[in-house]
ChimeraX commands (.cxc) that place a marker at each C-alpha (Angstrom):
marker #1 position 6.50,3.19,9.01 radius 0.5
marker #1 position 7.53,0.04,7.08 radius 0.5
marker #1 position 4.92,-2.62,7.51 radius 0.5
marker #1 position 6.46,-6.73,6.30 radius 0.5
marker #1 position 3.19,-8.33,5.70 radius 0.5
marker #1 position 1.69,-9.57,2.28 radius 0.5
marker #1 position -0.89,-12.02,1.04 radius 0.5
marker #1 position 1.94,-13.10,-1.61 radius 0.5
marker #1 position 5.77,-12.96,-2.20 radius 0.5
marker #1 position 6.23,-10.92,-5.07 radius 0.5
marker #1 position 8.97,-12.42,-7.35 radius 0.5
marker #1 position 9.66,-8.66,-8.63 radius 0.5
marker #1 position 9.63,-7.09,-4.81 radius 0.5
marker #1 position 13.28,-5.71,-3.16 radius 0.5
marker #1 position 11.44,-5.24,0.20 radius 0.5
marker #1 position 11.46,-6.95,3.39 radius 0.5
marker #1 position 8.88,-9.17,3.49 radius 0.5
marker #1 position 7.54,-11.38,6.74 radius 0.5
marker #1 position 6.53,-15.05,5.20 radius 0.5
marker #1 position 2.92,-14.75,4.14 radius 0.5
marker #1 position 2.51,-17.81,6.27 radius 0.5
marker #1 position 3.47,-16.10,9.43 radius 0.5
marker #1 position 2.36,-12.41,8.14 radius 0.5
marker #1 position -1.06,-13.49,7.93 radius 0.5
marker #1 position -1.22,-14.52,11.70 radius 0.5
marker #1 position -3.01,-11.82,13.86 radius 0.5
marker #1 position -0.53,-13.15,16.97 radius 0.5
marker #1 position 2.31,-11.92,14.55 radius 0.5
marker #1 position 0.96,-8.87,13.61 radius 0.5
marker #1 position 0.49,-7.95,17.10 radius 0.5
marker #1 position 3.76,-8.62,18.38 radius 0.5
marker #1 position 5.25,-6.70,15.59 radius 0.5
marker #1 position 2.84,-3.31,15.88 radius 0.5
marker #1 position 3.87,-3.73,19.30 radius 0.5
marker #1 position 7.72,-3.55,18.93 radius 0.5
marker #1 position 7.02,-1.06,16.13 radius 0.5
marker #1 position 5.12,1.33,18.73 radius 0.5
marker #1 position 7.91,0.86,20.82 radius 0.5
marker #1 position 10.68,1.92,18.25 radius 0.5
marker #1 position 8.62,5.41,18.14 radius 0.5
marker #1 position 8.86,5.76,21.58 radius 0.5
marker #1 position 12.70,5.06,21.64 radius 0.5
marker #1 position 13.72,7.65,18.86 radius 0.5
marker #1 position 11.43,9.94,20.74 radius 0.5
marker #1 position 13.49,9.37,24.14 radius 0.5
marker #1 position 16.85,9.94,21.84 radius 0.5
marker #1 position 15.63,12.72,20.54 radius 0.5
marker #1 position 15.19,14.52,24.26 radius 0.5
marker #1 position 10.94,14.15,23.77 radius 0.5
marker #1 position 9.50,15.19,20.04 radius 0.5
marker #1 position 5.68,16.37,21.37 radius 0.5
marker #1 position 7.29,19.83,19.77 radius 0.5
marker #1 position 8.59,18.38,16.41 radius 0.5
marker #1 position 6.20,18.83,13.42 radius 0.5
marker #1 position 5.65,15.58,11.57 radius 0.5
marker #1 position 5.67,16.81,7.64 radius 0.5
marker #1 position 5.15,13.58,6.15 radius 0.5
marker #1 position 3.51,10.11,7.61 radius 0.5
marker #1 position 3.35,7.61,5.32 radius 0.5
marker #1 position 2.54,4.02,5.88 radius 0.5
marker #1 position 4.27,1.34,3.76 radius 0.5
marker #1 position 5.19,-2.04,3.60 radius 0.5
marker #1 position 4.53,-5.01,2.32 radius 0.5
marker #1 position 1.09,-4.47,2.43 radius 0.5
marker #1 position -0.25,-2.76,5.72 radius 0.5
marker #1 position -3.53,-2.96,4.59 radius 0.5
marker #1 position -3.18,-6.67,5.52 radius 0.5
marker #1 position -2.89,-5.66,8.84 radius 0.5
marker #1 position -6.04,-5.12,10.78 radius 0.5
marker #1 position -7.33,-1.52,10.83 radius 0.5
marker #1 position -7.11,-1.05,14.95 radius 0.5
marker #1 position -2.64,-2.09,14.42 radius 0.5
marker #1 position -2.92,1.01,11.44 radius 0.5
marker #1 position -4.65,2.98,14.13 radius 0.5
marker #1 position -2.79,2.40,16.77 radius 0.5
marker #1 position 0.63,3.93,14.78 radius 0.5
marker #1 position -1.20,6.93,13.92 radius 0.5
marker #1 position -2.40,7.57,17.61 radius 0.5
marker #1 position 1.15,6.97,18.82 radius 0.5
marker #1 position 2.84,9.28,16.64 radius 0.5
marker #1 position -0.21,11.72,17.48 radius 0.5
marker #1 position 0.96,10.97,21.26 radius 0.5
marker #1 position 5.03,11.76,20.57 radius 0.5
marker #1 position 4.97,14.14,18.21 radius 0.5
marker #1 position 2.99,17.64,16.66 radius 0.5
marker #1 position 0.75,15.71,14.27 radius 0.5
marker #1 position -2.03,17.74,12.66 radius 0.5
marker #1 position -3.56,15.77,9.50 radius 0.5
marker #1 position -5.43,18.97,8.19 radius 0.5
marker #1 position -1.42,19.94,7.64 radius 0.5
marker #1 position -0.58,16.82,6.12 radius 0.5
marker #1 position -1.03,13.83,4.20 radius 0.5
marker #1 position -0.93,10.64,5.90 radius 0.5
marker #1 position -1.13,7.71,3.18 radius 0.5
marker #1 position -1.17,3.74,3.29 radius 0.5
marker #1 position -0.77,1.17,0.86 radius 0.5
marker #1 position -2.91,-1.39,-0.70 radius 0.5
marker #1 position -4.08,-3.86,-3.26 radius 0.5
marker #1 position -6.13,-4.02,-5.88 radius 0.5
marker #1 position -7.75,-7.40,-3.81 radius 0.5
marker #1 position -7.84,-5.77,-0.14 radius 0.5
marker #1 position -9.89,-2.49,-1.57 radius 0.5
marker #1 position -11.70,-4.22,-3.63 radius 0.5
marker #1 position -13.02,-7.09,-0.91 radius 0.5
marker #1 position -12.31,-5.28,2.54 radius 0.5
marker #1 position -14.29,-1.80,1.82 radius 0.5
marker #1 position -14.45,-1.22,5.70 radius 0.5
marker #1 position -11.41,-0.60,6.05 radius 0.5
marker #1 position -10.79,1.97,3.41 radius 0.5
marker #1 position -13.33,4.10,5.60 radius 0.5
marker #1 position -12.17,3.30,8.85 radius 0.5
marker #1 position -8.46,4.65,7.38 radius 0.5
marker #1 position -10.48,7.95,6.18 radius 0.5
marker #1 position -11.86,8.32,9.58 radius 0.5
marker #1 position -8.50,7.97,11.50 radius 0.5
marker #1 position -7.48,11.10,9.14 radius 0.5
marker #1 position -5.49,9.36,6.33 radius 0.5
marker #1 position -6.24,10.75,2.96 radius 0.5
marker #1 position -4.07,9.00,0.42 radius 0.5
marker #1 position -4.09,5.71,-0.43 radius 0.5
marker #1 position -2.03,4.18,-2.89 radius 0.5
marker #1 position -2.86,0.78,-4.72 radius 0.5
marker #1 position 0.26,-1.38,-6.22 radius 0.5
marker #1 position -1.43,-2.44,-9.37 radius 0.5
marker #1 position 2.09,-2.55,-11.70 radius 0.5
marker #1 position 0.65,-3.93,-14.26 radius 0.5
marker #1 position -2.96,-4.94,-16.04 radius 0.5
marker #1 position -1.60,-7.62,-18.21 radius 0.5
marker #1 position -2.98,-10.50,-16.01 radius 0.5
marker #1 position -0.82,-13.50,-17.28 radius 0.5
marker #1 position 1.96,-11.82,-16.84 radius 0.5
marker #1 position 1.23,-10.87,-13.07 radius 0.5
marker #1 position 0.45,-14.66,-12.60 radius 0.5
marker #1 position 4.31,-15.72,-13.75 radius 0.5
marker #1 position 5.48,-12.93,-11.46 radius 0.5
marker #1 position 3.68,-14.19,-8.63 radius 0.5
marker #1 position 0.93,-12.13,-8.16 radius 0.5
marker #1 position -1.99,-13.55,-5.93 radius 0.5
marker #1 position -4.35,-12.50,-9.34 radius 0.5
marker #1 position -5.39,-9.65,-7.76 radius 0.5
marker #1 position -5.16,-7.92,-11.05 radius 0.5
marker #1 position -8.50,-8.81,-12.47 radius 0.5
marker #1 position -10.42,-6.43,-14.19 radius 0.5
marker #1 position -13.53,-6.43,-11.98 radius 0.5
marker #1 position -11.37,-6.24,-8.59 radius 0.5
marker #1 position -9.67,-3.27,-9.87 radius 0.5
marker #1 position -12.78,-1.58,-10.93 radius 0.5
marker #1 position -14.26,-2.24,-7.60 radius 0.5
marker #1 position -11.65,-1.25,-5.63 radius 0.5
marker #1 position -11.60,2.38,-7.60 radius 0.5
marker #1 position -15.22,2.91,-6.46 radius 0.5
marker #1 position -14.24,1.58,-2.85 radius 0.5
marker #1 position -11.70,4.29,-2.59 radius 0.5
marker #1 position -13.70,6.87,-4.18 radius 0.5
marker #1 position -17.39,5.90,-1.46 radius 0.5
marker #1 position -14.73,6.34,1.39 radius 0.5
marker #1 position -13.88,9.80,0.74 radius 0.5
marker #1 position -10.26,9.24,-0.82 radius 0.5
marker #1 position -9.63,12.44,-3.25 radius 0.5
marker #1 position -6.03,11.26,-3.63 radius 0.5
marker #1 position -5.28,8.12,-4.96 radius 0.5
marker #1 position -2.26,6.54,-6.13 radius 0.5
marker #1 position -1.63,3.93,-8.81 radius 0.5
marker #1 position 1.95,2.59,-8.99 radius 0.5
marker #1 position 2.78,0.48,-11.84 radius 0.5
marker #1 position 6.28,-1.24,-12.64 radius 0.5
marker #1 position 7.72,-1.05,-16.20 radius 0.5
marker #1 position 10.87,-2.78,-17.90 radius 0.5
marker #1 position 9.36,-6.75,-16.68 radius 0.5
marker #1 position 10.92,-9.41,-18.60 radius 0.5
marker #1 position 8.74,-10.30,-21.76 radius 0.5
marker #1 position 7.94,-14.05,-23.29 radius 0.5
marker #1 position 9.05,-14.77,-26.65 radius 0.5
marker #1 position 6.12,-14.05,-28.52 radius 0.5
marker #1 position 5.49,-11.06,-27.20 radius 0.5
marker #1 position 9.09,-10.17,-27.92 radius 0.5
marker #1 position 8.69,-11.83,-31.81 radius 0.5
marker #1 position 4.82,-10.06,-32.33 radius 0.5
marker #1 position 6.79,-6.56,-30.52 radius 0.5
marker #1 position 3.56,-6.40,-28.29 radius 0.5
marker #1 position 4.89,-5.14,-25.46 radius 0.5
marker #1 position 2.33,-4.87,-22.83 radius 0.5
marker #1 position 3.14,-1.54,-20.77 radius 0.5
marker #1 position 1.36,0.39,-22.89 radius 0.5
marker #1 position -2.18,-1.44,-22.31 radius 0.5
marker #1 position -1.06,-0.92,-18.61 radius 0.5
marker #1 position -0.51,2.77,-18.78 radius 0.5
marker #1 position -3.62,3.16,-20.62 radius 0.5
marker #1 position -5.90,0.87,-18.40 radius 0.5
marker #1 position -4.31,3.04,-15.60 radius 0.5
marker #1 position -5.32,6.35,-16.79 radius 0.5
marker #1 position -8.74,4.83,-17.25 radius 0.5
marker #1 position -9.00,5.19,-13.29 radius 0.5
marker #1 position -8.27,9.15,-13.17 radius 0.5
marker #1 position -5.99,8.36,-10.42 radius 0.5
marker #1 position -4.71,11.99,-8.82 radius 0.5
marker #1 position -0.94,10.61,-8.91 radius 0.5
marker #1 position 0.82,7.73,-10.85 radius 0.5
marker #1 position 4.33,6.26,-9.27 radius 0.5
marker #1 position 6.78,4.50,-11.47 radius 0.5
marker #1 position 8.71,1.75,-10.81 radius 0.5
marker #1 position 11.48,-0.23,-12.41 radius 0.5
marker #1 position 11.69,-3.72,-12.48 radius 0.5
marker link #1:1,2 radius 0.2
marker link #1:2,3 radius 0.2
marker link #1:3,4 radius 0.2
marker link #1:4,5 radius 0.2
marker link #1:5,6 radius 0.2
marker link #1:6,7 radius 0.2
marker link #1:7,8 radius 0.2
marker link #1:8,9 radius 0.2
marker link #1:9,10 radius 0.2
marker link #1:10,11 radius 0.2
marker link #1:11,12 radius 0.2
marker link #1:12,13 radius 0.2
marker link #1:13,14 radius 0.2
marker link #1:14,15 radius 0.2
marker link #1:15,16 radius 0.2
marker link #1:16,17 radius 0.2
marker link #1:17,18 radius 0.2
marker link #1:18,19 radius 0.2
marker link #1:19,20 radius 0.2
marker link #1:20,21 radius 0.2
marker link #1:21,22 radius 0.2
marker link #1:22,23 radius 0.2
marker link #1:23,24 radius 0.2
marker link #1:24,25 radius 0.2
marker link #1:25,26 radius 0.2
marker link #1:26,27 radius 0.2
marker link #1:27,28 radius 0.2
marker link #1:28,29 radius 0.2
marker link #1:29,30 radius 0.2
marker link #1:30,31 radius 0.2
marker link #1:31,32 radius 0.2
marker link #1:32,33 radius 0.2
marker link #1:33,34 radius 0.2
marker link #1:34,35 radius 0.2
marker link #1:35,36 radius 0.2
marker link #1:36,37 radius 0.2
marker link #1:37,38 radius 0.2
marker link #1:38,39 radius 0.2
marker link #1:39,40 radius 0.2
marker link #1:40,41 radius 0.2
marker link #1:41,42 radius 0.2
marker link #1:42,43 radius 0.2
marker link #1:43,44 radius 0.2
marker link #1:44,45 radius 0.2
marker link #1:45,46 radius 0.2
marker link #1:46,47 radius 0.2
marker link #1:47,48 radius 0.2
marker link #1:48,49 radius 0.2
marker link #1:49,50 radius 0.2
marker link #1:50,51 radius 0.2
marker link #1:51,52 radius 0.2
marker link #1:52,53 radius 0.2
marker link #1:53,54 radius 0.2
marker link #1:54,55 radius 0.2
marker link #1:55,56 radius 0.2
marker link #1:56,57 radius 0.2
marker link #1:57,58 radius 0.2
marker link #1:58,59 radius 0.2
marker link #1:59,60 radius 0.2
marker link #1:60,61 radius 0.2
marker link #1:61,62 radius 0.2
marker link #1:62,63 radius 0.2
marker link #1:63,64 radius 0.2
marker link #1:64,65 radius 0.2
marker link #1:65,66 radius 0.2
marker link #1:66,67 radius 0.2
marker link #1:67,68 radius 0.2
marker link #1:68,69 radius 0.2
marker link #1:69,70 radius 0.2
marker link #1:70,71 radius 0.2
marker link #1:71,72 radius 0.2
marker link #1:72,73 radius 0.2
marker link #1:73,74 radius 0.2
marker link #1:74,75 radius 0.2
marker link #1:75,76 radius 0.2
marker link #1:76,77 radius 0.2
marker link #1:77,78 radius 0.2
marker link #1:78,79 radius 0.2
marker link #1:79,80 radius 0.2
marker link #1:80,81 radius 0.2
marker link #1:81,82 radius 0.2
marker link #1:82,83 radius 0.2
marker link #1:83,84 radius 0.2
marker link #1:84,85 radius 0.2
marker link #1:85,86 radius 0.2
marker link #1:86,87 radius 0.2
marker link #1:87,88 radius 0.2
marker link #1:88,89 radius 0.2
marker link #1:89,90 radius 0.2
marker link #1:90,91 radius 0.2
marker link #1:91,92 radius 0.2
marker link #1:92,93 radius 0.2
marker link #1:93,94 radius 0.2
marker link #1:94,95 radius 0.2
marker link #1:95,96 radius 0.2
marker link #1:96,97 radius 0.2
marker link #1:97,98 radius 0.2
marker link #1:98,99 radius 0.2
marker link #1:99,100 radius 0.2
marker link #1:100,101 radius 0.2
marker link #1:101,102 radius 0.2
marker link #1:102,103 radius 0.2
marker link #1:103,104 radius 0.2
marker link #1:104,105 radius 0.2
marker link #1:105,106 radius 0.2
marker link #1:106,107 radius 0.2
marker link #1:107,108 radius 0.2
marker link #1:108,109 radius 0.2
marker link #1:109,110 radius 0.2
marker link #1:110,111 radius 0.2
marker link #1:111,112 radius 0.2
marker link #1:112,113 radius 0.2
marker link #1:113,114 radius 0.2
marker link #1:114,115 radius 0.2
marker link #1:115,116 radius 0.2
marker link #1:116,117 radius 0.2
marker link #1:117,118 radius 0.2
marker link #1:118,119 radius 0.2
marker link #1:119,120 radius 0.2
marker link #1:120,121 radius 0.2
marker link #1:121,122 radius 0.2
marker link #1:122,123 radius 0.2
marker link #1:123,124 radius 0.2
marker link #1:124,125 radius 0.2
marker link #1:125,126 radius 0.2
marker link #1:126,127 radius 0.2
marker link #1:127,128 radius 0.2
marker link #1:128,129 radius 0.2
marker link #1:129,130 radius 0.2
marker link #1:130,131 radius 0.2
marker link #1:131,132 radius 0.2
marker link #1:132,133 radius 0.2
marker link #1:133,134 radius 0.2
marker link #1:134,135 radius 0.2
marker link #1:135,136 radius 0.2
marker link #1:136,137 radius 0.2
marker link #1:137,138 radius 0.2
marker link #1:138,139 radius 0.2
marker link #1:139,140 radius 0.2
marker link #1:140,141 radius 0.2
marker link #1:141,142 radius 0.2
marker link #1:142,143 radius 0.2
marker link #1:143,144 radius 0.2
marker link #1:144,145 radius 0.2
marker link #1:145,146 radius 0.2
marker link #1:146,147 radius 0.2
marker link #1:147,148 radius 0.2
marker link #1:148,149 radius 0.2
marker link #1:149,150 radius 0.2
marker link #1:150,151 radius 0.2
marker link #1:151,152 radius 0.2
marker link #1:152,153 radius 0.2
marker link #1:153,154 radius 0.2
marker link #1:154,155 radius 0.2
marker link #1:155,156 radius 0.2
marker link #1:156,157 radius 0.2
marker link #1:157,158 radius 0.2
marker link #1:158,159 radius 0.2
marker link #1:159,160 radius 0.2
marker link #1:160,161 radius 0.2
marker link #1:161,162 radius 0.2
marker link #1:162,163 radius 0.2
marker link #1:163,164 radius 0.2
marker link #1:164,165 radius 0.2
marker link #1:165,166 radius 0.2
marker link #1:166,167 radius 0.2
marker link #1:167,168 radius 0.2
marker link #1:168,169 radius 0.2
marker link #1:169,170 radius 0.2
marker link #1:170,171 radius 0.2
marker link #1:171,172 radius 0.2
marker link #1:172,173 radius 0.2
marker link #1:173,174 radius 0.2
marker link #1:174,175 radius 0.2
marker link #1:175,176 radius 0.2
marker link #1:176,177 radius 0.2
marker link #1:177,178 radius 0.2
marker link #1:178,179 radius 0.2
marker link #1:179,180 radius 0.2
marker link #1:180,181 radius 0.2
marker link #1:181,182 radius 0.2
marker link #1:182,183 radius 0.2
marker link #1:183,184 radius 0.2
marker link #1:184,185 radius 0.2
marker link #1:185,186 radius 0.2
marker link #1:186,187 radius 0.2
marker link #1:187,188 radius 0.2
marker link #1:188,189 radius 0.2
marker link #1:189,190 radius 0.2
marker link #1:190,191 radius 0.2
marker link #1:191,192 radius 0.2
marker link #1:192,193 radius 0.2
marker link #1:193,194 radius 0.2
marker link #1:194,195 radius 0.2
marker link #1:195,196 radius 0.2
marker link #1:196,197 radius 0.2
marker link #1:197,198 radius 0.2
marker link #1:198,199 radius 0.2
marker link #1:199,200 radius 0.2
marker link #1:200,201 radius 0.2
marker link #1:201,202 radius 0.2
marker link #1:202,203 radius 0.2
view
């Protein structure tokens, strides 16, 4: 389930984004969980009723759906749980995040544990901080947020985590005349975190 909303626009991101602006708005949010409740039911009335089909795979993306209040995430999960064969011990349901939103919103992380999702995956890309700033990043990649937001996920029960990080960024001139390219810092500062999986991305 693709969920549009973010705190910031990503200059870097390919996806479909709702306007921060608007995305923020709980009135948006709940007309769009709403139509997006509805699309499960139509593909379930295409497909001649699904209570029988075995969902293999549930995972919740966006944007940022960890934006979204935690009763919109539950809400998809109890639908799909209503249409279709959905057994979490058989399956792992994950959601996305921020470094910012786990580290200041710990609540939620457990409330996403207790509606049966056990992956969460946190779109750090990178830990060199001025860089994320050009790129648009809210800032979210200080130090002490990401640290925090480790132990969040960790204190909620999470025993998979994902980081994803994005290589191949543009670089300034004198890191490109010094040849200090900054991925490697990243990579290390992300194994730091013993993170169960690590996603790459290209820029």
């Amino acid at each position: 389930t693709h969920v549009p909303f973010c705190p910031v626009r990503c200059q870097f991101c390919e996806y479909t984004v709702v306007d921060p602006k608007v995305g923020s708005l709980e009135d948006t949010q709940s007309v769009y969980f709403r139509a997006l409740r509805k699309e499960m039911e139509m593909y379930s009335a295409v497909l001649g009723g699904t209570t029988s089909k075995k969902v293999v795979g549930f995972d919740i993306g966006g944007g940022t759906p960890s934006m979204a209040r935690s009763t919109e995430i539950g809400s998809l999960i109890e639908t799909a749980n209503r249409l279709y064969s959905l057994d979490p011990s058989q399956l792992e349901i994950s959601i996305e995040t921020t470094p910012r939103i786990a580290a200041s919103e710990p609540q939620k992380l457990k409330d996403y544990y207790s509606m049966g999702i056990r992956r969460i995956s946190m779109g750090l890309q990178t830990t060199d901080f001025k860089q994320a700033k050009r790129l648009g990043r809210d800032d979210a990649n200080g130090r002490a947020h990401i640290v925090q937001a480790l132990e969040n996920v960790r204190a909620a029960g999470f025993d998979s985590f994902n980081v994803d990080l994005m290589y191949g960024f543009p670089l300034p001139q004198s890191a490109k005349r010094s040849g200090n390219d900054p991925w490697g810092q990243t990579v290390r500062d992300c194994m730091a975190l013993a993170p169960e999986h690590i996603t790459l991305y290209r820029m």
